[in-house]
N, C-alpha and C positions, 0 to 999 in steps of 0.2 A: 769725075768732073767736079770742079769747085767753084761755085758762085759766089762772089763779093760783095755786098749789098751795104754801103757808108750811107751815110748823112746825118742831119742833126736833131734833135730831138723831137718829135713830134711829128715827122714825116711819113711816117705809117711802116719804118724798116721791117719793125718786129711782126708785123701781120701780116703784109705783103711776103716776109720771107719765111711765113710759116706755109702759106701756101701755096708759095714758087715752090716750096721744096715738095710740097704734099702731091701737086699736078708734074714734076719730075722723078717723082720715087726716091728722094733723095732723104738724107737725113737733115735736121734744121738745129742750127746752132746759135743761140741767143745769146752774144756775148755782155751784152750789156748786161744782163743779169743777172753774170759773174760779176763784173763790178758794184752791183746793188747789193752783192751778198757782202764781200767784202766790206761795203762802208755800212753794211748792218749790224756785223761784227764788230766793228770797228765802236760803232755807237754805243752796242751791247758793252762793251770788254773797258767804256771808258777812256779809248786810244785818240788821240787827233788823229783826226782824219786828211789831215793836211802832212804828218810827220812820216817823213818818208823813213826814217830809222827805224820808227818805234812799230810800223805798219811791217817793215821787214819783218822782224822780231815775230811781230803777229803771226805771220804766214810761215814762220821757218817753226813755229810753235806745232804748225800740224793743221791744215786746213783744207777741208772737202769739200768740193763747189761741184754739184752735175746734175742733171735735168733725169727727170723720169715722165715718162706719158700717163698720163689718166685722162678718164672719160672726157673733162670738159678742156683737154687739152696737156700743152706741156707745164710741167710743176717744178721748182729749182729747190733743188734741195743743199742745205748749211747743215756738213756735220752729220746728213741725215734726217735735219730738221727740214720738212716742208714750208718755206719762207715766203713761199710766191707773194701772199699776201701781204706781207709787211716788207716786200721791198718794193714794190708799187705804188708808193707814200713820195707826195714831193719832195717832203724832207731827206729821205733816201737816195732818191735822184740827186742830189745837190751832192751829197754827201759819196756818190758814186762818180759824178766828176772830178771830185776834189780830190778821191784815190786815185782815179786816173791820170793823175797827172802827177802821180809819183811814183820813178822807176824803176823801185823793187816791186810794187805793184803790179806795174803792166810789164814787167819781166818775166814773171812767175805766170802771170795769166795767160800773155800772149804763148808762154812753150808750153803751158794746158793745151792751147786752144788749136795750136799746130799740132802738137800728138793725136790729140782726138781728130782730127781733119784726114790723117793720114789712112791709105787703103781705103776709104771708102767716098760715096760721091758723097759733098754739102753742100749747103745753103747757108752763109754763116752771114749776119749782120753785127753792125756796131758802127765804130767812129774809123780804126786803122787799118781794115780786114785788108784791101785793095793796096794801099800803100805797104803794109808792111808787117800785117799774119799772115795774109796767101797772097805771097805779090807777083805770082805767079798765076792765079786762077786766068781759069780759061772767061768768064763772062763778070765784069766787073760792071757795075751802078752805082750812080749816087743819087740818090732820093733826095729831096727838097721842097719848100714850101716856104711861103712868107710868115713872119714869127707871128703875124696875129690869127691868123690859119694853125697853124701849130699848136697855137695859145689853147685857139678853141676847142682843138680835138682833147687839148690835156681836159680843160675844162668838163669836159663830156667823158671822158674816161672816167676819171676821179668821180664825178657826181653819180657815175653808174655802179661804180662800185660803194657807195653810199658813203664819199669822205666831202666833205666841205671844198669847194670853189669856188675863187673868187676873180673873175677874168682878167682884173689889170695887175694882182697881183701874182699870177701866171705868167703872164705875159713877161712882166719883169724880169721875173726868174728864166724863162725861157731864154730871154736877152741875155741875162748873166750868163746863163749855163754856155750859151753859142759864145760869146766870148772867151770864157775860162777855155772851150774846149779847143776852139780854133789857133788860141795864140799858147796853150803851153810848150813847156820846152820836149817833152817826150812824146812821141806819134800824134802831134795836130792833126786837129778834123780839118783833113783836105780831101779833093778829092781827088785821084789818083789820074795821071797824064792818060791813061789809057780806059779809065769808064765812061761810060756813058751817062751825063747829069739826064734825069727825068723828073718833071717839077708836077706836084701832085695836089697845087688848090683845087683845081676843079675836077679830079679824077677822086672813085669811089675806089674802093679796095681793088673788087674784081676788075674793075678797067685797067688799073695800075699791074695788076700783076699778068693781062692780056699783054699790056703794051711790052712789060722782060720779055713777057714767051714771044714775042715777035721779033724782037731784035734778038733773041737767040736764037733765031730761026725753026720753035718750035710750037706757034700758032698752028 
């Protein structure tokens, strides 16, 4: 079984689809945090992050992106390096948009992301899963919220992990980012003819991920 879970930043993809997969026995695939690795690397190594050539080069150079479990959850590891923490940086995040939208990039990740998918159930989130990593899955979503909802939860993420926030200047970026990610030329955040939009201002995690298991018919 494959689950498809899109939308844009701040909609609660990654938590929601940590625990869709947790209450199905499924495995959970965080793709967005392939993308953060990359433009961390990217930051590291001195590369633009915008240069879709030089970012080739990067990834044909030899690069390891995969998640390992520990106690307080899943940990993404670069190389081997546990990164979790330093690609959680809004800077990061900008910086993982702006790979994403160049096609050696998301060529390379997206046929990670389909191998790893294959033979076993997932739960895989990000921006193109639905339309065109698993465009195939059996139960496809797209999560959503209004950007100053969004803004907020960045805000409160960020602040809990002890980094500075400042809400209209989230908010901004949040704007930006839903921009860059909706109008690029390679896999736009759409959402796919066949999911289901679910808008999640007023819904807490557990209610969000109650209302998947009912429309997959396994409340």
């Amino acid at each position: 079984m494959h689950v498809a879970i899109d939308g844009p930043s701040g909609a609660g993809k990654s938590t929601v689809a940590r625990r869709l997969a947790r209450e199905l026995g499924c495995v959970y695939m965080d793709t967005g945090a392939m993308y953060r690795a990359v433009g961390l690397l990217a930051h590291r190594l001195g590369v633009d992050d915008r240069d879709d050539e030089a970012l080739g080069r990067m990834l044909e150079a030899g690069v390891e992106i995969r998640a390992a479990l520990a106690p307080e959850g899943q940990r993404t590891l670069l190389n081997g390096e546990d990164v979790e923490d330093q690609i959680r940086t809004q800077e990061i995040g900008m910086a993982a948009s702006n790979v994403a939208a160049c096609p050696s990039v998301r060529r390379a990740l997206v046929a990670m992301q389909r191998q790893a998918a294959q033979g076993c159930d997932v739960v895989m989130d990000g921006r193109d899963i639905g339309t065109n990593v698993l465009p195939r899955a059996e139960h496809k979503f797209f999560l959503t919220a209004s950007p100053r909802v969004r803004a907020q939860r960045r805000c409160d993420e960020l602040r809990a992990r002890g980094q500075a926030a400042e809400f209209d200047q989230i908010l901004r970026e949040v704007q930006e980012r839903d921009e860059q990610d909706m109008n690029r030329k390679e896999s736009p955040l759409v959402r796919a003819a066949d999911a289901v939009e679910v808008r999640t201002d007023d819904l807490g995690i557990d209610e969000v991920v109650q209302v998947l298991l009912a429309l997959m018919g396994r409340a």
